[in-house]
C-alpha positions in Angstrom: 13.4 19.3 17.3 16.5 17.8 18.8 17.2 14.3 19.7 19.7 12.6 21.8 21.6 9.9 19.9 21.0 7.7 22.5 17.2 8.5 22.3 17.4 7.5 18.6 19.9 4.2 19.2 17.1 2.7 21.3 14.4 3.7 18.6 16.8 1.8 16.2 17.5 -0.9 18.8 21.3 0.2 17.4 24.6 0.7 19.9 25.9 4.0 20.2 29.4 4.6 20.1 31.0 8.3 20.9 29.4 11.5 22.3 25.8 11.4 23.1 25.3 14.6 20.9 21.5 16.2 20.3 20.8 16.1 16.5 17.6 18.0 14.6 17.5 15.8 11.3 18.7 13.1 9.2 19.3 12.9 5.9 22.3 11.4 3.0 25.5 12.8 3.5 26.0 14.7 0.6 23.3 17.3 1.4 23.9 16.7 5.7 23.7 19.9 7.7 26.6 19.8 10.9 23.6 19.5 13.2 22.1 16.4 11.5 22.6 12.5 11.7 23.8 10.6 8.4 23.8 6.6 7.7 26.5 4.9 5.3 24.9 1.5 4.0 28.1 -0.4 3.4 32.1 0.6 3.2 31.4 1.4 -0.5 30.0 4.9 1.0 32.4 5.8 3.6 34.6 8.0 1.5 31.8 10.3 1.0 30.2 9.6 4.8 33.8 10.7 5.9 33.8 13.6 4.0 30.1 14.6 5.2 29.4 17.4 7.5 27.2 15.4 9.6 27.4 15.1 13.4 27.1 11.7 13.5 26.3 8.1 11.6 24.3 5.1 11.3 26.9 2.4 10.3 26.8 -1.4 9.7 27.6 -3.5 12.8 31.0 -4.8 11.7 32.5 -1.4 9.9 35.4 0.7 11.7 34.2 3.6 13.6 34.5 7.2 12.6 36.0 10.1 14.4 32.6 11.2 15.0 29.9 9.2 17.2 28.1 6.4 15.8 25.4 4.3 15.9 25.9 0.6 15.0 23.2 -1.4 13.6 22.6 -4.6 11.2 20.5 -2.3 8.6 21.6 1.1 8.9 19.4 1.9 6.0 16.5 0.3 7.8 17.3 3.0 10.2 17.4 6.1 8.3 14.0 5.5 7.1 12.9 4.8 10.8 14.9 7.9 12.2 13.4 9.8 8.9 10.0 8.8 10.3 11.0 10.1 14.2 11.9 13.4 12.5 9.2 14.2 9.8 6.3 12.2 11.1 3.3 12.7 9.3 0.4 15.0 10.9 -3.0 13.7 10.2 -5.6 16.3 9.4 -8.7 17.7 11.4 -11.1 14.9 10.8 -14.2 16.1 8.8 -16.3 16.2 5.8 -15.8 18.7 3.3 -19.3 21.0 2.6 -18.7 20.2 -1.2 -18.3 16.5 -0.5 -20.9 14.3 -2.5 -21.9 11.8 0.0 -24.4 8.8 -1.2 -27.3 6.8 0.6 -26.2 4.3 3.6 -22.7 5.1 3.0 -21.2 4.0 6.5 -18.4 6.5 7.5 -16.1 5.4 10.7 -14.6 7.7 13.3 -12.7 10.6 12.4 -12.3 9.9 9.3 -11.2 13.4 6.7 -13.2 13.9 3.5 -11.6 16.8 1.4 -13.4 18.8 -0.7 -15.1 18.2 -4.1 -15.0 13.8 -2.9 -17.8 11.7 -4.3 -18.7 8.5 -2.1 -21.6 6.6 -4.1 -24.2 4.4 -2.5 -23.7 2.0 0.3 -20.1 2.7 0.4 -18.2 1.9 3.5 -15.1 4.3 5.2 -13.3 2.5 7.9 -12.0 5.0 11.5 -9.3 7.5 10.6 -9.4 6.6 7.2 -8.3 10.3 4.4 -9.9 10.8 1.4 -8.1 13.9 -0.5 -9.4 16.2 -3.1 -11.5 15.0 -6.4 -11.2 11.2 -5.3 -14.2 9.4 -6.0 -15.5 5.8 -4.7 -18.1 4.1 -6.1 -21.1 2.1 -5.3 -20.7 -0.7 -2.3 -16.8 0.5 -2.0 -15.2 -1.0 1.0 -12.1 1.1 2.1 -10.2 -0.4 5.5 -9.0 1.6 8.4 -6.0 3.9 8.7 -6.0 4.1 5.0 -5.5 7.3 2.9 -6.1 8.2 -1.0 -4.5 11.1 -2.1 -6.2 13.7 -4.6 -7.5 12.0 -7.3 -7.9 8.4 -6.8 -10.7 6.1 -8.5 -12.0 2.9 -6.9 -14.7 2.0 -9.0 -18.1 0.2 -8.2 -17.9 -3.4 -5.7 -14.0 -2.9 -4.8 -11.7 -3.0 -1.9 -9.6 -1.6 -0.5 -7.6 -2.9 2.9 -6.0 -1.2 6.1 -2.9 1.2 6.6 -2.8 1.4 3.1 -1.4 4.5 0.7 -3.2 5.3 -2.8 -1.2 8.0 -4.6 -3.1 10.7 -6.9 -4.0 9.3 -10.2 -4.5 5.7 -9.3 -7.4 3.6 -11.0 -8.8 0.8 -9.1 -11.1 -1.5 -10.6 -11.5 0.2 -14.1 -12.6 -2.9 -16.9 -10.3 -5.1 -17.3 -9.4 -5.6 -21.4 -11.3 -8.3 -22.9 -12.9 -8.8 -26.2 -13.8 -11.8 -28.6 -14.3 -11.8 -31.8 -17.5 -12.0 -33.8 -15.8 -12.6 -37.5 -14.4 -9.2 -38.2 -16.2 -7.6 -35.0 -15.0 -7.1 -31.4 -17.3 -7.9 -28.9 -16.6 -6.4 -25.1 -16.8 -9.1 -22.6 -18.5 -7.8 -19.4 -16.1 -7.2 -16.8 -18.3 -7.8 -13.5 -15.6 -8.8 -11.1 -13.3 -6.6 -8.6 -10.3 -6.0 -7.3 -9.4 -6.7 -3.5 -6.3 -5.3 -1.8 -4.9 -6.3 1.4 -3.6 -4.4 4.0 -0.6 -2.0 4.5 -0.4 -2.1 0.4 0.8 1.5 -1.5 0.2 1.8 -4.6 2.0 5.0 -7.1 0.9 7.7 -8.9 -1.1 6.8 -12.0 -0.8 3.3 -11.9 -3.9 1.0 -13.1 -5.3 -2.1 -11.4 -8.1 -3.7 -13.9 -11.5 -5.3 -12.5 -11.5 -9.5 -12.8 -13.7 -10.5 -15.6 -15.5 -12.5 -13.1 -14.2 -13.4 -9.2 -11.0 -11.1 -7.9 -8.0 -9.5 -8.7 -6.2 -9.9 -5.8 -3.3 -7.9 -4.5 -1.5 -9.2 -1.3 -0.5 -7.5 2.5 2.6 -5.8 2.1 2.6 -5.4 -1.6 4.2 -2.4 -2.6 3.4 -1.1 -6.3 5.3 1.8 -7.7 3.6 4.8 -10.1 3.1 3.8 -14.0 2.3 0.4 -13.2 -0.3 -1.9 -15.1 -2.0 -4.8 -13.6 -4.3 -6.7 -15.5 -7.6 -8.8 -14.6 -7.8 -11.2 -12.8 -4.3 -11.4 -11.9 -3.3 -12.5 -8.1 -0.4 -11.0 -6.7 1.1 -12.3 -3.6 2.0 -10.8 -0.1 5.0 -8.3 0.4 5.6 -8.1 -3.6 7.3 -5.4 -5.2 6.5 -3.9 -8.4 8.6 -1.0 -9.7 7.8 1.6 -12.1 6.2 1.3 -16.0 6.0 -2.5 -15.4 2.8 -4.1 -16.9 1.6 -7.5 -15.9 -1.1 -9.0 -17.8 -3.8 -10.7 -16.6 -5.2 -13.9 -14.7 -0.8 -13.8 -14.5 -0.4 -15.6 -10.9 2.6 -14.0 -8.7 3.7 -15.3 -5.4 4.8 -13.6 -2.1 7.6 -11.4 -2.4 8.5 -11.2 -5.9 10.2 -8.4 -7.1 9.0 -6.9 -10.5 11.5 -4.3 -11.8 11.4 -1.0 -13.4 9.6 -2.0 -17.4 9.5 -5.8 -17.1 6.9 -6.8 -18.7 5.1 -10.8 -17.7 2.7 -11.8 -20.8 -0.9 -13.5 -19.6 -1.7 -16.6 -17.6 2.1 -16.9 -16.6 2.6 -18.2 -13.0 6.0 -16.5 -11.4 6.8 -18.0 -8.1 7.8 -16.7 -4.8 10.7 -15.0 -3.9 11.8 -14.7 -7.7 13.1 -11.7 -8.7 12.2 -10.1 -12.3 15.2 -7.8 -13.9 13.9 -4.4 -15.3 12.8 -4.5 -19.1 12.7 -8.4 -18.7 10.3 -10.2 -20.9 8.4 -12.9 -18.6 7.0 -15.6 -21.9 6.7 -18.5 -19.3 6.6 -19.7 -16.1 9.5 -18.7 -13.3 10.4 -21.0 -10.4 10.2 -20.0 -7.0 13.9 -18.4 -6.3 15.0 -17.8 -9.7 16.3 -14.9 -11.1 15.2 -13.5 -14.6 16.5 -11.2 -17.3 16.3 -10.3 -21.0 13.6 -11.2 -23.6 12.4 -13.8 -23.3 13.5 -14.1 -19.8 15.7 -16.5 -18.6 17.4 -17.1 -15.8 19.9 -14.6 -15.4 23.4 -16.3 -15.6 22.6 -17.7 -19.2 20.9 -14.7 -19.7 24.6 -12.9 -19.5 26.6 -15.3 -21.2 24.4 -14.6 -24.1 24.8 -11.2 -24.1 28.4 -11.4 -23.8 28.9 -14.2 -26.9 26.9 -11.2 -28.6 28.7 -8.9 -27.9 32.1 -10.4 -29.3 29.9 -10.9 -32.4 31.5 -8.5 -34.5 34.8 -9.2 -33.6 33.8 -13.1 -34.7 32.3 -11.7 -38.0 35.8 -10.1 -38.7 37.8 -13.1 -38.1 35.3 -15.0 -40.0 35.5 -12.7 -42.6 39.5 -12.8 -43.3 39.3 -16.8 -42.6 36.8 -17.3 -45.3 38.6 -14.4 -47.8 42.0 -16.6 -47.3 40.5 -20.1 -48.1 39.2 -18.5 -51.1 42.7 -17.2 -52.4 43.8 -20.5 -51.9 41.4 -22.0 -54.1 41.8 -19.7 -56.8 45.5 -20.0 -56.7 
């Protein structure tokens, strides 16, 4: 399927500079076929854009052309996911219901939605228009799932949950299994009933295998926008804010209180009842032990914010070299005193 650059430069809302060539696909330049478009994020990339076989490239507004056409935008990599989506767009399936699907009693099922085979939908369950369920996905009792939605193979929302519209659920994903509470009876653990949910907004994707626990009692709460990648642990009764991102084997425990577009990377880990405030950004394998204002930047363990965080690391890192002149200071003082 081939496009006109100008075609794809008002898509983008981008100028095009140069030939208005017809191109079949996008992709980075390393792997670009001569009939496809490529995008160079900043001048760091242009050696290797410049040596791609791509017809043509998304580039930043204020860059120098190439001698092949261009389109200039203000994101250009905005705009190769955008032109990726005008190239592969997704194809909905037939809508229907599986023969082998387990459907309950008043379970309300909107228009055209696609159940695959071998779902179970418990009692009283609601499924909003258009909405996929895929293979061996199961919802339980009283389950509201928005519109436009889709849950891949293999997804669990347990009993009283919710689930918002436009949103993705990869294969593997728990939602709304107990959160972890216990007291103790002397020696003895005693489970305390987890009899809350979990809500989630709309246009929220959550990753493959990743865990959202059930609030002990009220909500957890994750925001519009919220993006979540796979491995992820969120515990109960935590609230996460709108247009978060959480990246990979990150675990936040619970009734932990996040605000809107934080940024949680790859293994950070934020410790219970810990309030981290919006637009704060977590480094990955960061330890959050206490509160982060709004704005700040974290790193290390504990976490703190990030500039002290690497002047500490750098004093320990010229520790041994200390330790050595220490070590020939103190050996000369005590010559002198046994002379």
């Amino acid at each position: 399927m081939f496009k006109k650059l100008s075609e794809i430069a008002e898509h983008l809302g981008g100028i095009l500079e140069g030939e208005d060539i017809s191109v079949d696909g996008i992709s980075g330049s390393d792997d670009a076929l001569e009939s496809y478009l490529t995008f160079m994020e900043s001048e760091k990339y242009r050696s290797s854009v410049e040596a791609s076989k791509a017809a043509a490239v998304i580039i930043p507004i204020t860059s120098k052309g190439f001698d092949k056409p261009v389109i200039r935008m203000k994101n250009p990599r905005l705009g190769f996911a955008l032109v990726l989506d005008l190239f592969h767009k997704r194809e909905r399936p037939t809508p229907s219901v599986h023969s082998s699907a387990i459907i309950g009693k008043n379970v309300s099922l909107g228009k055209d939605v696609f159940i695959g085979p071998y779902v179970v939908i418990e009692d009283g369950a609601s499924i909003g228009d258009r909405t996929e369920i895929y293979s061996f996905s199961y919802i339980g009792k009283g389950v509201s799932i928005g519109e436009d939605t889709v849950l891949e193979p293999r997804v669990t929302v347990f009993y009283g949950c919710s689930v918002g519209d436009r949103c993705l659920v990869h294969s593997g994903a728990v939602i709304g299994a107990d959160g972890f509470g216990f007291v103790r009876d002397g020696a003895k653990q005693i489970k305390i009933p987890q009899v809350g949910i979990v809500s989630i907004g709309d246009d929220v994707e959550i990753g493959a295998n990743t865990t959202i626990d059930r609030a002990t009692t009220g909500k957890t709460l994750i925001g519009t926008g919220t993006k979540i990648d796979n491995i992820v642990q969120i515990g109960h009764n935590t609230q996460v804010g709108n247009d978060c991102t959480i990246v990979s084997q990150s675990g936040v425990a619970g009734s932990t209180k996040i605000g809107d577009r934080v940024i949680i990377a790859a293994q950070a880990g934020v410790r219970d009842h810990t309030l981290i405030g919006s637009d704060s950004i977590v480094a990955g394998r960061a330890g959050v032990t206490k509160q982060v204002k709004s704005g700040t930047i974290v790193s290390g363990y504990p976490a703190r914010e990030h500039r002290e965080e690497l002047k500490i690391e750098a004093s320990i890192s010229k520790l041994p070299e200390f330790m050595s002149k220490m070590e020939k200071t103190i050996s000369k003082i005590s010559e002198g005193l046994n002379k």
